[in-house]
C-alpha positions as CSV (number, residue, x, y, z in Angstrom):
1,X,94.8,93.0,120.6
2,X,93.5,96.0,118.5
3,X,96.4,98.1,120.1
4,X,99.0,95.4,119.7
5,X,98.3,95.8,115.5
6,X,98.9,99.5,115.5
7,X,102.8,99.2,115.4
8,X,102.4,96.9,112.4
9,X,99.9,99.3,110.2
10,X,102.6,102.1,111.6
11,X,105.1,99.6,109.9
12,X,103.5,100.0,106.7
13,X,103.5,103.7,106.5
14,X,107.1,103.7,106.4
15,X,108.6,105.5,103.6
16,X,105.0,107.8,102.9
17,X,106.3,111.3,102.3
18,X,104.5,112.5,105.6
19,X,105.8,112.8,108.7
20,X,104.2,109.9,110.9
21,X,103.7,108.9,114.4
22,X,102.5,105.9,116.0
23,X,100.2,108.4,117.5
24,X,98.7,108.8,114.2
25,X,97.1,105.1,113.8
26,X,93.8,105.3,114.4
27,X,92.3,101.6,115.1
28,X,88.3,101.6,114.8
29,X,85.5,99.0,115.4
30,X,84.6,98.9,111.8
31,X,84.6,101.3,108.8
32,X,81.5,102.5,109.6
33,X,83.3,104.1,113.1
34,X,86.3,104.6,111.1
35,X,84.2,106.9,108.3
36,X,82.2,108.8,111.2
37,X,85.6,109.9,113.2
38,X,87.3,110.8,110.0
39,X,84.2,112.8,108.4
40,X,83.2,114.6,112.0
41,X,87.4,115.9,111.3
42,X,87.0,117.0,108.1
43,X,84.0,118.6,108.2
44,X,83.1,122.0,107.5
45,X,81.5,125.0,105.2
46,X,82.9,124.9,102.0
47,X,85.2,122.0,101.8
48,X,84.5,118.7,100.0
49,X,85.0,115.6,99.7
50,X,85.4,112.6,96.8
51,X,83.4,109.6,96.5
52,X,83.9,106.4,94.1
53,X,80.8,106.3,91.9
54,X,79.2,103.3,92.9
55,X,79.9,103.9,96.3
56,X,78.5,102.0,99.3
57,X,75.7,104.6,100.3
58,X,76.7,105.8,104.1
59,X,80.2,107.7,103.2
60,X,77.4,110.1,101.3
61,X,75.6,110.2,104.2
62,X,77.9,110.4,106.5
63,X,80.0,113.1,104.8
64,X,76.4,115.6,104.0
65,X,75.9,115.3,108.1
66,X,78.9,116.8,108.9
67,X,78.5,119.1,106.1
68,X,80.5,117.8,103.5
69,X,79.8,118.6,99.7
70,X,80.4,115.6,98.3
71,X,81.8,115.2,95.0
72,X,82.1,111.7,92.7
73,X,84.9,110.4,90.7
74,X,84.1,107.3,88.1
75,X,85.6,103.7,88.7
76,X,86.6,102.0,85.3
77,X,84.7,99.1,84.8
78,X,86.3,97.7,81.8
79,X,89.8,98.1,84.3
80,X,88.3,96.0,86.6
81,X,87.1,98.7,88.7
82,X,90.1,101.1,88.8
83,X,90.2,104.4,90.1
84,X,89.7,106.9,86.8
85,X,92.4,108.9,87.6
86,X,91.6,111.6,85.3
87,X,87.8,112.2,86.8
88,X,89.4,112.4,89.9
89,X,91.8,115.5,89.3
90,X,88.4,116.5,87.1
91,X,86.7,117.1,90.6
92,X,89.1,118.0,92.6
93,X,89.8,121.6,93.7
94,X,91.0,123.7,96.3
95,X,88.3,122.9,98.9
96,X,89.0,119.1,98.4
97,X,89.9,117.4,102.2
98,X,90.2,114.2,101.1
99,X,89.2,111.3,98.8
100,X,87.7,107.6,100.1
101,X,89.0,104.3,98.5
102,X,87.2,101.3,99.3
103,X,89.8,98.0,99.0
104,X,88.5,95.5,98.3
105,X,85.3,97.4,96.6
106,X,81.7,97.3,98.0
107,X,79.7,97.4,95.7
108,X,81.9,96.3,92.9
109,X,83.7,93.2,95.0
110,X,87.3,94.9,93.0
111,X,91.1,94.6,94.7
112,X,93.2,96.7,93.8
113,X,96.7,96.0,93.1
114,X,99.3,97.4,94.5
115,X,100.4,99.1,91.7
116,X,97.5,101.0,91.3
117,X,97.0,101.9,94.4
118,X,100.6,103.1,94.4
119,X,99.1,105.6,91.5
120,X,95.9,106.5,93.1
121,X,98.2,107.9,96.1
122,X,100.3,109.5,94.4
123,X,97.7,111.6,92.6
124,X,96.3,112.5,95.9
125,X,99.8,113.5,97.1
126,X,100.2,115.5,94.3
127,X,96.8,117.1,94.1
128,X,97.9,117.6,98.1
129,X,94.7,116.0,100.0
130,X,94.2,113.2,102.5
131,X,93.7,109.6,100.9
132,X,91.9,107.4,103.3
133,X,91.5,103.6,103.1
134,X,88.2,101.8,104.3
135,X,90.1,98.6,105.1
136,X,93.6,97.2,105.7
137,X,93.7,93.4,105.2
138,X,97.5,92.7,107.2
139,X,99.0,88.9,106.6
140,X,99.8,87.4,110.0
141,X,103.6,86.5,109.3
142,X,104.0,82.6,110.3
């Protein structure tokens, strides 16, 4: 079943300005697995990684084990939670692997739409770092 779903996430990548495989879909158990395989990747001296502020505590654990600096960028509450775009190209440098976005928000309970999230990727792709999703909610077609 979990393997049957990769085509349709793969599906949904179409059109990103990356060149994707199916290969490339990596199905966990869980964020929590999902967080552990991608932070044990990225790890390393020197390189860091961003962090809504509030976050859901083990991505900050998580990324400090596999030696990870781990950097914050603010949530907007008055925008119902949206990413602050401006703290995150605030923190961002050089050494910057990647950025977490938690959809729909724990703690906050915020959904994104989609065009935010449209922005919030594009000012990862044009800061040029990875822009990883806890959680894909797909709509069985009928």
């Amino acid at each position: 079943m979990v393997f049957q779903r990769r085509p349709r996430v793969f599906s949904l990548l179409e059109g990103s300005p990356y060149k994707l495989s199916l290969d490339d879909v990596f199905k966990t158990m869980g964020c929590q697995q999902a967080a552990l395989a991608i932070l044990h990747v990225l790890g390393g001296s020197k390189l860091n990684i961003l962090l809504p502020k509030p976050c859901f505590p083990y991505y900050d654990v998580f990324a400090q084990t596999f030696g990870l600096e781990v950097r914050f960028f603010d949530l907007l509450p008055e925008k119902k939670w949206e990413v602050d775009l401006d703290s995150v190209i605030a923190v961002a440098d050089e050494n910057t692997v990647g950025k977490v976005i938690i959809n729909p928000g724990n703690p906050c309970g915020n959904v994104f739409t989609y065009s935010h999230l449209k922005k919030v990727h594009m000012c990862s792709y044009s800061i040029d770092f990875l822009f990883g999703h806890d959680k894909i909610d797909l709509v069985a077609s009928s």
